[in-house]
Residue, then its C-alpha position, 0 to 999 in steps of 0.5 A: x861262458x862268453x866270448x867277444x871282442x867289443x868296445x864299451x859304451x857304458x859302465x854303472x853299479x847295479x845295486x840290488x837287495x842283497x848283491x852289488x854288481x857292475x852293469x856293463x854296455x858294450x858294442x859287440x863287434x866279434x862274437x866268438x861264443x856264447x853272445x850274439x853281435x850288437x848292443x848287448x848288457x852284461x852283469x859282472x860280480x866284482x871280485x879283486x881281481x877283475x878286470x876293470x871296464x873303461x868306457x871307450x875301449x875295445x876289449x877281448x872278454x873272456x868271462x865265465x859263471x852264470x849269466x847274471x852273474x859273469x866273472x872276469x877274474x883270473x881270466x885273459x879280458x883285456x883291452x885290444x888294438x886292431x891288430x891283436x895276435x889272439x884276436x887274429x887266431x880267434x878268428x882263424x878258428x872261427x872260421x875253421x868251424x863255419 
């Protein structure tokens, strides 16, 4: 599982033998779990259900399943502003556990 506010750079089809998957490039900016901050690529299974990644925005991602293979279906990734009150409490918690 990952967990991280971060703005998207780039997003492209990775075609491979037997599975297409989503390529996405972010900018991590707050790493909560699971991922370190920086330039960082994700892959992502695409079902119907999840969230579509837009080059140009920050976003919240929550995704789960294995790393090659992340989801974001039925999940709360969404696009954030600077004042986002679940990022704000993220971070609160963050900062209880350092």
């Amino acid at each position: 599982r990952v967990l991280f506010v971060a703005d998207v750079l780039g997003v492209d089809a990775a075609l491979e033998p037997e599975s297409f998957r989503w390529r996405v490039r972010f900018r991590v900016i707050e790493p909560f779990k699971g991922i370190d901050r920086g330039e960082q690529v994700l892959f992502f299974r695409p079902t119907a259900e999840d969230f579509k990644f837009e080059i140009g925005t920050r976003v919240l991602v929550y995704a789960g399943g294995p790393p090659e293979r992340l989801s974001t279906s039925c999940s709360g990734t969404r696009v954030v502003g600077p004042d986002d009150p679940e990022v704000q409490q993220l971070r609160k918690l963050a900062s209880v556990r350092k």
